[in-house]
N, C-alpha and C positions, 0 to 999 in steps of 0.2 A: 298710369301716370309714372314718371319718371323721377328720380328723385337725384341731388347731386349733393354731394357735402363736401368734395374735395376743392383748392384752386387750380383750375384747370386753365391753360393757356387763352389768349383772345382768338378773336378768329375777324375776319371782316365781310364788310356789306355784302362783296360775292358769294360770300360759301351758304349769306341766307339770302340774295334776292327773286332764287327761283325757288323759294317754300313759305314762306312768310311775307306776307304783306301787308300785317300789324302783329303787332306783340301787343299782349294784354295784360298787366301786373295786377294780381288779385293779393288782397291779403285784410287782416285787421290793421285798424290804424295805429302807426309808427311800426309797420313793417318794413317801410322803408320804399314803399312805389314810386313814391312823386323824387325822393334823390337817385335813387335806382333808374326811374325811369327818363331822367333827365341825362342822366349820364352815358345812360345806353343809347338815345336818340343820339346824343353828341357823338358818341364813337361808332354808328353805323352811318351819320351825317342825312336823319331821318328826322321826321319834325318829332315835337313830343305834345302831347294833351292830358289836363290835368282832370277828369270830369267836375270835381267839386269846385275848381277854378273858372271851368267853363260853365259852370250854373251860377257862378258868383257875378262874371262878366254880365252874363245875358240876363238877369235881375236888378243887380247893381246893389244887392243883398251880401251878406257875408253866409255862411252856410249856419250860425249861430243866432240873425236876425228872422232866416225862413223859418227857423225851429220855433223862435219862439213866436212870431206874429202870423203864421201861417200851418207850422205843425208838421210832423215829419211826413204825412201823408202826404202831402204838398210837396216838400222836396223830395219824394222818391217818384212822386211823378216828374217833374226837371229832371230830375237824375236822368231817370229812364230815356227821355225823350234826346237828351245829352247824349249818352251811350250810342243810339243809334243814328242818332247821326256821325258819331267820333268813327265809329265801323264802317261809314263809309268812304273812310279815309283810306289810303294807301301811303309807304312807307310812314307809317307811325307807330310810336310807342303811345301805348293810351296806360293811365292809370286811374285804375276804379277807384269810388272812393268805397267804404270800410265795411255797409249795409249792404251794397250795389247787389253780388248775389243771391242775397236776402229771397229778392224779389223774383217772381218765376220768369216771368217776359223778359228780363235780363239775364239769365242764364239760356233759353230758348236764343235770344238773339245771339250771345257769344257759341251757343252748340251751331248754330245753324249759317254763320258768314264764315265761308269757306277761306281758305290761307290765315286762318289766325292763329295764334298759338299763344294760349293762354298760360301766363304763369303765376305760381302760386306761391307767394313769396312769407313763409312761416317763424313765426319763435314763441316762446311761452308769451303766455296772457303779461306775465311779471315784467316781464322784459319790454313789451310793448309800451306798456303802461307806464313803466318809466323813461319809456324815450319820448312817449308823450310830454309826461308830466315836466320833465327835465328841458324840453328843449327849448333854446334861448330865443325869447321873442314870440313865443307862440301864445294864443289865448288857450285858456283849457277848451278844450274840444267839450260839447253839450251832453255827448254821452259817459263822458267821463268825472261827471260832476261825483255820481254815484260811484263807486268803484266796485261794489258789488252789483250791481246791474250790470255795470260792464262791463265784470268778468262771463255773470251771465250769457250776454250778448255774444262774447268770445266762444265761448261752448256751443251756442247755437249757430252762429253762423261759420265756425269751422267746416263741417258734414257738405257746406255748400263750397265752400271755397276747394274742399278736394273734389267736387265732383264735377263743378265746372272748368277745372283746369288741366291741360293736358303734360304738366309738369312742375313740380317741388321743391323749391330752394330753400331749405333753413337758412336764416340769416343773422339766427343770435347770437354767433362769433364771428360774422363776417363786416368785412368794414364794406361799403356802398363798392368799391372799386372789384373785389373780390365777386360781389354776387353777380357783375356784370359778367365780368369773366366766365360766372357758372354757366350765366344763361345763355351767353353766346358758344360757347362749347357744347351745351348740351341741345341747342337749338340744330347745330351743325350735326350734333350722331343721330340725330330723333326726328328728322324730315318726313319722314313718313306719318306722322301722327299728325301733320297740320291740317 
């Protein structure tokens, strides 16, 4: 796995359209996938998919209504079912949501569709947890009601998020426009890994 912490210059669609044919943003949530990964489809001019948006769509559920009238088992089956179809996309940014490689069949399926390139977008539990908490307009997310469960949670599904990803952005000093920059610099020296 690859790791970047500096800002490194942009680069554009050509230098990735013959190695990558999705990018994959893995991380706990308020790593920052879904503004990261909006911004990076914008500047390689690639669609973007949110998975937790796209289970919202196709239920007509908020991800906080499945939790509680149907139970996380339920939505990490959607989830699942979500993911693989979003991998059959080409030119997209897809962002997992926060459990996603929890699950085995979800990490099988990102080891095994060829040209993707999974990134793992990291910062402290503390940090996530208050960009959660803090940010304007958002409902508290269902696993963060506890805050020691969901640091928990962070501990555990860390182990997965570096093993399914084939490169590492810390993002706890970085502002959303920066981390794009990592990823597309580092996407561009690291072709050979997708």
């Amino acid at each position: 796995m690859t790791t970047l912490m500096t800002e490194p210059e942009t680069t554009t669609e050509t230098a990735l359209a013959t190695t990558a044919e999705r990018i994959v943003l893995t991380g706990f949530m308020g790593a920052g996938k879904s503004t990261v990964g909006r911004l990076l489809a914008a500047q390689l001019g690639w669609a973007f998919l949110d998975i937790d948006h796209e289970v919202e769509k196709k239920t007509g559920l908020t991800i906080a209504e499945i939790f509680e009238t149907e139970g996380e088992l339920a939505f990490r089956r959607r989830e699942s079912a979500a993911i693989a179809h979003a991998l059959g996309s080409t030119r997209t940014v897809i962002a997992l949501g926060g459990g996603a490689p929890e699950i085995l069949a979800n990490r099988l399926l990102l080891e095994q569709t060829t040209h993707t390139a999974v990134v793992f977008l990291d910062a402290p539990f503390e940090v996530l947890f208050d960009r959660c908490v803090l940010q304007e307009g958002a409902a508290i997310r269902p696993v963060l009601m506890d805050p020691e469960a969901a640091a928990e949670r962070f501990r555990r599904r860390a182990p997965h998020y570096r093993r399914c990803a084939h490169h590492h952005i810390p993002t706890a000093n970085q502002h959303p426009e920066q981390t794009v920059a990592a990823i597309l610099a580092l996407l561009q020296r690291s072709t050979s890994t997708i």
